[in-house]
C-alpha positions as CSV (number, residue, x, y, z in Angstrom):
1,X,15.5,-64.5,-1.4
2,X,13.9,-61.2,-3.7
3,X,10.2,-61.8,-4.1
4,X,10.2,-58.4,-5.9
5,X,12.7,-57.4,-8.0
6,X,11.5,-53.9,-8.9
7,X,11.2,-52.8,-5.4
8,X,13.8,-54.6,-4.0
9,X,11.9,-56.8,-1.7
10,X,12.7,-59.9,0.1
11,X,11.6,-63.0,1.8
12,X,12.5,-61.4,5.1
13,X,11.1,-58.3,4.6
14,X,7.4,-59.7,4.2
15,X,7.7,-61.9,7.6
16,X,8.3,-59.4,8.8
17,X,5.4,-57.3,7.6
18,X,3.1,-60.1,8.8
19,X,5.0,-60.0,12.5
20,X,3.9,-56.2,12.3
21,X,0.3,-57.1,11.1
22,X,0.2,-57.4,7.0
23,X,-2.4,-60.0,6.2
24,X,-3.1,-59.7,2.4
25,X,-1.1,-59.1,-0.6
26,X,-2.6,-55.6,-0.8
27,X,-1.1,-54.8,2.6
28,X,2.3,-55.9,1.6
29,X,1.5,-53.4,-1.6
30,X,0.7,-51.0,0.8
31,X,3.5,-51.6,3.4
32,X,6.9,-52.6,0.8
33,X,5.5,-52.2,-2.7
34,X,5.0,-55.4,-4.0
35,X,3.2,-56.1,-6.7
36,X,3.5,-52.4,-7.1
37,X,5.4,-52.3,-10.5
38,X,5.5,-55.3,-13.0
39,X,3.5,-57.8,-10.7
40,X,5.2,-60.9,-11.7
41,X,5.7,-61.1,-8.0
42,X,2.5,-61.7,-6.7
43,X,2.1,-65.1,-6.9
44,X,5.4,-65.3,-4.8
45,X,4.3,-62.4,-2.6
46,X,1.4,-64.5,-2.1
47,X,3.1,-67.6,-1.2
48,X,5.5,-66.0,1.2
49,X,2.3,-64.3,2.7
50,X,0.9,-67.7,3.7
51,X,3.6,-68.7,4.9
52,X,4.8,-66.1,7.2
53,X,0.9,-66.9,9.0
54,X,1.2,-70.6,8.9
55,X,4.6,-69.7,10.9
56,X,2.9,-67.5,13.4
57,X,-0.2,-69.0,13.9
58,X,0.6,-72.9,13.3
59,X,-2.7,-74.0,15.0
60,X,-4.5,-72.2,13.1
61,X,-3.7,-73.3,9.4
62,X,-4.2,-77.0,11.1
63,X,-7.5,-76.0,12.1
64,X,-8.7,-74.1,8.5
65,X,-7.2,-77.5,6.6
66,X,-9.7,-79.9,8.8
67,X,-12.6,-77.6,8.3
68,X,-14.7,-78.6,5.5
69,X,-16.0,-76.3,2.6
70,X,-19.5,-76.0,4.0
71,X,-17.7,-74.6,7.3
72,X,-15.2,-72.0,5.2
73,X,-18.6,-70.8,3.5
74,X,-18.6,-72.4,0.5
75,X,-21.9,-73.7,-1.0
């Protein structure tokens, strides 16, 4: 599927760029150019972001979603 339209950039494309280290939007900016024109893809981009990590690090995400907001730093 095209996240970005504008810069011709797909679902594919940003797992990858987390398998090669992207961890925020910005990187995927930085790396394919999302975001980069129009932004109406950065919600998506964002999305697709979080789930590309949930895929590679699966233990993880369970771990964040049991922590509570005192233990993520919120007040």
């Amino acid at each position: 599927m095209y996240v970005c339209v504008c810069n011709a950039v797909t679902e594919r494309q940003i797992h990858q760029a987390v398998k090669n280290g992207a961890k925020t939007v910005k990187h995927l900016k930085d790396q394919l150019g999302v975001g980069a024109e129009c932004g109406k893809c950065a919600s998506c981009a964002k999305a697709c972001l979080k789930e590309a990590h949930a895929e590679q690090h699966p233990g993880l995400v369970k771990k964040l979603i049991q922590l509570t907001p005192v233990q993520l730093g919120a007040a």
